[in-house]
C-alpha positions in Angstrom: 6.8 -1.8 1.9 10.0 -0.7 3.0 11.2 -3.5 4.4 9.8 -6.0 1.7 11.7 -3.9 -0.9 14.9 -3.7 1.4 14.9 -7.6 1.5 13.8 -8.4 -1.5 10.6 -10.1 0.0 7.5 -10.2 -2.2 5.4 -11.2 -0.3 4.6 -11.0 3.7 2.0 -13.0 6.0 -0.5 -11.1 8.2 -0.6 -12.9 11.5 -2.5 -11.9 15.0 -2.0 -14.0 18.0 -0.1 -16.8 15.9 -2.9 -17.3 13.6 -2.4 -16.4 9.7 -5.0 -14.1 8.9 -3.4 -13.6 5.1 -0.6 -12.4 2.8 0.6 -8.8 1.5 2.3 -8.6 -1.8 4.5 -5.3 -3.1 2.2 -5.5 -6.0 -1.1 -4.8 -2.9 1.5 -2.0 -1.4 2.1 -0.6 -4.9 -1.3 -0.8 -5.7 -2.9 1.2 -2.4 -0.1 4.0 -2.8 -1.3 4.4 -6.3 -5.0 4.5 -5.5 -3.9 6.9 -2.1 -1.6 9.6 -4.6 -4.7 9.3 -6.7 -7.0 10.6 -4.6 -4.9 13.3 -3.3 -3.9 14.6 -6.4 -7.8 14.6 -7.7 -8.5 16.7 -3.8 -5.8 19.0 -4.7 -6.8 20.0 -8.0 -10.5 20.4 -6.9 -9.1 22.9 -4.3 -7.1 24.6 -7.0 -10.1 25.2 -9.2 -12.4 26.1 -6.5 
């Protein structure tokens, strides 16, 4: 993610052994670190109450 958003790139291929396997967009990134501070937040406040 940081180097899409330092080069302006929206989107990046995933490739292994010269073979595209698929793309990444910011939106995916964006998306996973949204579902990741999600899920940390809802951890933390369950060891807060308990």
């Amino acid at each position: 993610m940081t180097v899409m958003t330092e080069k302006h790139i929206r989107h990046l291929p995933v490739v292994e052994r010269e073979e595209l396997l698929g793309m990444v967009s910011i939106g995916d990134c964006v998306k996973w670190i949204i579902a990741d501070q999600k899920q940390m937040i809802s951890q933390l406040e369950s060891y807060i109450t308990s």
